[in-house]
C-alpha positions as CSV (number, residue, x, y, z in Angstrom):
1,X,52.3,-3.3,-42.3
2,X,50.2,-2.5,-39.4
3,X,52.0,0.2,-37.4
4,X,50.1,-0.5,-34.3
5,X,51.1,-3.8,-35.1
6,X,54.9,-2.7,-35.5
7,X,54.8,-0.7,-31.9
8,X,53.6,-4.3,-30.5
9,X,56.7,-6.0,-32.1
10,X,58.6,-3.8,-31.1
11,X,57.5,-4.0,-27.3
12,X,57.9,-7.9,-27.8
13,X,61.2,-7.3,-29.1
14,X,62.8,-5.3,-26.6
15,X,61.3,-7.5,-23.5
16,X,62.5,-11.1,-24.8
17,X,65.4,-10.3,-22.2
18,X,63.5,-10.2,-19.7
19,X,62.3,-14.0,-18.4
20,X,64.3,-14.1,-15.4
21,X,63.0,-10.3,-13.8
22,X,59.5,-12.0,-14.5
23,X,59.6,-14.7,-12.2
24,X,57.5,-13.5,-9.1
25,X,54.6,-12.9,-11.7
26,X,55.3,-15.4,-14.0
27,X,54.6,-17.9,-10.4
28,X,51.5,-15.8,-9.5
29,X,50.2,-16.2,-13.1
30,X,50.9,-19.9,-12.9
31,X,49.3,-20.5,-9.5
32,X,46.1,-19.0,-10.5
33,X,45.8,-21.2,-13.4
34,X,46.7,-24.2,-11.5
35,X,44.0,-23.4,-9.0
36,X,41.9,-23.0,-12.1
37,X,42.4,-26.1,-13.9
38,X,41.7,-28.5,-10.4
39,X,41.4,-31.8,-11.8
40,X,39.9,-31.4,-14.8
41,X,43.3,-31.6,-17.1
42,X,41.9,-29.3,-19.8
43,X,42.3,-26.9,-22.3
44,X,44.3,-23.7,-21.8
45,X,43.5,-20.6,-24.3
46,X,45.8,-17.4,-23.4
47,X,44.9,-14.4,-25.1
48,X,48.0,-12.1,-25.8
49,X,50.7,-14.5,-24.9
50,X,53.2,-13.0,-27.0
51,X,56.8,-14.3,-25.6
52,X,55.4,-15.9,-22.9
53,X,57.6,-14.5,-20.8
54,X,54.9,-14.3,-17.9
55,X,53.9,-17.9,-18.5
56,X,55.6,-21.0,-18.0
57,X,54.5,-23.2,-20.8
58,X,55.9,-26.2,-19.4
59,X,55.0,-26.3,-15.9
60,X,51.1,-25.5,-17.2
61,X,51.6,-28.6,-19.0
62,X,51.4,-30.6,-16.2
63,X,47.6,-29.2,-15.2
64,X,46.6,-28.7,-19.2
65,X,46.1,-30.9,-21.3
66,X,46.3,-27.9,-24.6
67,X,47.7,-25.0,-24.6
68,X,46.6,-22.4,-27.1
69,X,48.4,-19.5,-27.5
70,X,46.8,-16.1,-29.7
71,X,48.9,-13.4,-30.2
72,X,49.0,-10.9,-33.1
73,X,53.1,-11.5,-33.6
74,X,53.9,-14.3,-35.2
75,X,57.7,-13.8,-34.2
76,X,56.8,-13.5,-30.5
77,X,54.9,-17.0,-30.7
78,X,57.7,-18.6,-32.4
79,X,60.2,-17.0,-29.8
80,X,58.1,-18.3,-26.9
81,X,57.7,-21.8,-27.8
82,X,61.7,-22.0,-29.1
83,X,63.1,-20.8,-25.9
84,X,60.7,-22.8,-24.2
85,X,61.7,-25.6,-25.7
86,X,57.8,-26.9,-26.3
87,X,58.2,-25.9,-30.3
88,X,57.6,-29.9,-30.7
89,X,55.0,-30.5,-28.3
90,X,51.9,-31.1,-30.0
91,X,49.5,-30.2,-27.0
92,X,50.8,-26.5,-27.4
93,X,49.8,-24.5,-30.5
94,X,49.4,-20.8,-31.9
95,X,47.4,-18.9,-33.3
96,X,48.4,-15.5,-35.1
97,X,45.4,-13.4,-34.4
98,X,43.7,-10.2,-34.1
99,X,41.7,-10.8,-31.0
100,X,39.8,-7.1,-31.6
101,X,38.9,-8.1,-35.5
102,X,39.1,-4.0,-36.0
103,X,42.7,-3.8,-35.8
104,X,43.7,-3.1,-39.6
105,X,41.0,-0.1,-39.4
106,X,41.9,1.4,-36.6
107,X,45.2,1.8,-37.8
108,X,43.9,4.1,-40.6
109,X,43.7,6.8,-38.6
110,X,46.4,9.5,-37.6
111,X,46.2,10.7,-34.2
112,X,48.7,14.2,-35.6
113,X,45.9,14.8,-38.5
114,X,42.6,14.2,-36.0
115,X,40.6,16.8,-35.0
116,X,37.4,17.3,-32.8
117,X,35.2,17.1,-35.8
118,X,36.4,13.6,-37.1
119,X,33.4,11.1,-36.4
120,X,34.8,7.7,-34.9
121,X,31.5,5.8,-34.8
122,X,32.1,3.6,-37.7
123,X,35.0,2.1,-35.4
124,X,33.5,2.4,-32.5
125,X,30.7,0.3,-34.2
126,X,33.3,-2.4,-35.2
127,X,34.7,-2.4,-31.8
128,X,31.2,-3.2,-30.6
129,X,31.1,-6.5,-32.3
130,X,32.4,-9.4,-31.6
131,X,36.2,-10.6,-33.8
132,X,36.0,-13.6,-35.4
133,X,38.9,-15.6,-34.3
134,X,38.4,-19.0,-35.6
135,X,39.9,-20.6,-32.8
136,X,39.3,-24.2,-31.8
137,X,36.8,-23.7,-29.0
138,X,35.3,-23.2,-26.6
139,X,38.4,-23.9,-24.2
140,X,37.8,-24.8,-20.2
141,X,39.6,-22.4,-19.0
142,X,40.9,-19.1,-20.7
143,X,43.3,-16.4,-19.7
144,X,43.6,-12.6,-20.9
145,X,47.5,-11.5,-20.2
146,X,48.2,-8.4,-19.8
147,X,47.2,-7.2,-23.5
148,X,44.0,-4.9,-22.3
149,X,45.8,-2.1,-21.9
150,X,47.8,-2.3,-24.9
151,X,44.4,-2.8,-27.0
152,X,43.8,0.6,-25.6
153,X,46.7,2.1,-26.3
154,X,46.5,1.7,-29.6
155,X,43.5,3.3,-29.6
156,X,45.4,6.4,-28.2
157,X,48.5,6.0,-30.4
158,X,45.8,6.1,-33.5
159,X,43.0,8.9,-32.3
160,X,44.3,10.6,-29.3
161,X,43.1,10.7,-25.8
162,X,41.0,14.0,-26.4
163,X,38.8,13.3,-28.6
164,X,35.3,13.9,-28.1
165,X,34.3,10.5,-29.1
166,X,37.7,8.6,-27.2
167,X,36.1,8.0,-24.1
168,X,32.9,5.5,-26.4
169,X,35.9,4.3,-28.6
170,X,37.8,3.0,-25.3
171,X,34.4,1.5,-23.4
172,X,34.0,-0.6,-26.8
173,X,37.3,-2.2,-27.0
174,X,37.2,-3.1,-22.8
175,X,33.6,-4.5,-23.4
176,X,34.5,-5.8,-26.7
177,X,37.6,-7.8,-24.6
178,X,35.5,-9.4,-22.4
179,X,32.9,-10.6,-24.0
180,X,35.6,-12.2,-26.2
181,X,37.0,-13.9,-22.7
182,X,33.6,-15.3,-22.0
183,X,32.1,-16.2,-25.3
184,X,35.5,-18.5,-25.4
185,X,34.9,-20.4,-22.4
186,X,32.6,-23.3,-22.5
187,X,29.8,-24.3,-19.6
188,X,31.1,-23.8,-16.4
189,X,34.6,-23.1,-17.4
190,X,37.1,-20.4,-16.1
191,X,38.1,-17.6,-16.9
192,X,40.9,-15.1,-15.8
193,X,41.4,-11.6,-17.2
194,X,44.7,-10.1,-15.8
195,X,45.8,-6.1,-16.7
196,X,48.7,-4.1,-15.9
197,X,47.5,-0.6,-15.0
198,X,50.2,1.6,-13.8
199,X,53.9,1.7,-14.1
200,X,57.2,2.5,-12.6
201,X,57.3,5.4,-15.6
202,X,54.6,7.3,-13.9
203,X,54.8,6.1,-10.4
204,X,58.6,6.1,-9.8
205,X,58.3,4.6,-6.1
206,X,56.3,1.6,-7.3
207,X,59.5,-0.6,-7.0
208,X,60.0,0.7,-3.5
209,X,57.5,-0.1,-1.7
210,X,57.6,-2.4,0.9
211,X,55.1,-5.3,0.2
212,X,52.8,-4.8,3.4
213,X,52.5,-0.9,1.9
214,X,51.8,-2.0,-1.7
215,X,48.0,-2.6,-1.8
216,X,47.8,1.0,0.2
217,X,50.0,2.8,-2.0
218,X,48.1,1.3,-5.3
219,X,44.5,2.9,-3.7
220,X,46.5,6.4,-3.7
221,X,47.7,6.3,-7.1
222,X,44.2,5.0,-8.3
223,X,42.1,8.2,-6.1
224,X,44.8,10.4,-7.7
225,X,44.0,8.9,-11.1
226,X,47.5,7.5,-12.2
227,X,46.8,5.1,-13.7
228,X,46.7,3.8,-17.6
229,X,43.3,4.9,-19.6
230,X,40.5,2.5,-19.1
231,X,42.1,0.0,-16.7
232,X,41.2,1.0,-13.2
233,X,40.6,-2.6,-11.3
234,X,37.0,-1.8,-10.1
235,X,36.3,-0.8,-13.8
236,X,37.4,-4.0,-14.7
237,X,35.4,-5.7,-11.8
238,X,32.3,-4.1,-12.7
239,X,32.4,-5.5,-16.7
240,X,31.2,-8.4,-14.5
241,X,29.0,-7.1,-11.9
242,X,25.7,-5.7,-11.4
243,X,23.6,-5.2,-14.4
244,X,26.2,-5.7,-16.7
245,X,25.3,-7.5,-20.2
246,X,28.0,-10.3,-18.7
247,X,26.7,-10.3,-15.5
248,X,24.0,-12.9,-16.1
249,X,26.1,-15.2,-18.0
250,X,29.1,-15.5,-15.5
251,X,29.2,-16.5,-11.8
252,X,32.0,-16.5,-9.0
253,X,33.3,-13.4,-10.0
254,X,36.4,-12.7,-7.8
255,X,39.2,-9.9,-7.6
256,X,42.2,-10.6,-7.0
257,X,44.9,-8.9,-4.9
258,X,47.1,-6.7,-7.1
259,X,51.2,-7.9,-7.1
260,X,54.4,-6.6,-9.0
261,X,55.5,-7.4,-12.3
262,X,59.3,-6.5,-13.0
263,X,60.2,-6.2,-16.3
264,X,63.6,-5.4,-16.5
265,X,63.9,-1.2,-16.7
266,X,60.5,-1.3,-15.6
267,X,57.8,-2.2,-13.2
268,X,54.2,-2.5,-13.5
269,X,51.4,-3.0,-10.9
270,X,49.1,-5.9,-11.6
271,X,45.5,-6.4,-11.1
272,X,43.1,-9.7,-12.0
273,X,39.9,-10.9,-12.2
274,X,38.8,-14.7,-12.0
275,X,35.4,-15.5,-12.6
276,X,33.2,-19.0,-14.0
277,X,31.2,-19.7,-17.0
278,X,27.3,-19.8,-16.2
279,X,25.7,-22.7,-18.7
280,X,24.4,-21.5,-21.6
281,X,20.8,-21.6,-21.8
């Protein structure tokens, strides 16, 4: 078994309980969409949907005509769509998927037994292409939940953060990410890529702050650098902007403002990016 894999189960695991603490993002997450979808009644890929507990399967229904679910937890999937009660529905399906492809090697390495000298390029290479999903699409709009930064950590759990080479390892996986969001989205699709990027565990005021503060207490932690590796929001933003290799095929590219997302023992600070598919050429 995978045991970056495992710590994933695991997380799912331990956060099934936790639906009802997730409703204020699990309605931000559902406007979005809804705003995305318009009229067109089409199909809905979510990347990292794992219990769904930030999505509301059934309600999305009603804008979507598919919903297609990829996580790499098979138990998760069947957890979300059971307690959800849309097990049956044939317009919902799942995928159990690697969405990095590089997953099973990157797991060969030890962070305890690495040292300075060890040369990552090999998976920083396979990182740098894109995974193979073999997923029904392209889909009109797809979604990224929250699963960025848990690619990257186990990037940290399986190298370090210090190694030389960690910084190229963790740009590969975020580029890697969304060029997987937009190569799934067909001709002037949607798509929306939403990250945590700092928590309650590190920022123990976060659930304190009063909502007309939060946005001005986020820009402190982020100039004071708390916040998890490789998700700063205008990081994320500029994947998309300028002279970015994804700048040229996307168009409408839109930040978001950042809200809360309890989850039970802990809350997280939220940050997304919307954006459309240019036509391919």
């Amino acid at each position: 078994m995978n045991k970056l894999f495992e710590e994933e189960f695991r997380f799912n695991q331990a956060s099934r309980p936790n639906w009802e603490s997730g409703a204020r993002h699990r309605e931000t997450l559902r406007g979005y969409l809804t705003a995305l979808a318009g009229n067109r009644q089409g199909r809905l890929c979510v990347l990292g949907a794992g219990n769904c507990n930030d999505l509301d399967v059934k309600q999305l229904l009603q804008v979507y005509s598919e919903i297609h679910l990829v996580d790499v937890d098979q138990s998760a999937l069947d957890y979300a769509v059971e307690v959800q009660a849309v097990s049956d529905d044939p317009r919902v399906f799942r995928y159990v998927r690697d969405i990095t492809g590089a997953g099973q090697e990157l797991a060969g390495f030890e962070a305890a037994s690495i040292s300075p000298e060890t040369d990552l390029s090999e998976i920083i290479q396979q990182f740098s292409q894109p995974a193979e999903l073999d997923l029904p699409g392209p889909f009109d709009e797809v979604c990224s939940t929250c699963v960025l930064s848990q690619l990257i950590l186990q990037a940290v759990s399986a190298v370090g953060d210090t190694h030389p080479q960690f910084e190229q390892l963790l740009v590969a996986i975020r580029s890697q990410h969304f060029q997987t969001v937009v190569d799934l989205i067909i001709d002037s699709g949607a798509g929306l890529v939403v990250s945590d990027f700092v928590s309650s565990e590190s920022a123990t005021d976060l659930k304190e702050v009063p909502d007309f503060q939060f946005t001005q207490y986020l820009s402190q932690l982020l100039s004071s650098r708390n916040f998890f590796h490789g998700v700063h929001p205008g990081v994320l933003f500029s994947q998309l902007k300028g002279n970015t290799p994804l700048a040229g095929l996307v168009r409408n590219v839109e930040m978001l403002p950042p809200w809360r997302w309890d989850l039970g023992s802990r809350q997280y600070a939220v940050a997304a990016i919307q954006f459309h598919r240019l036509p391919r050429s």
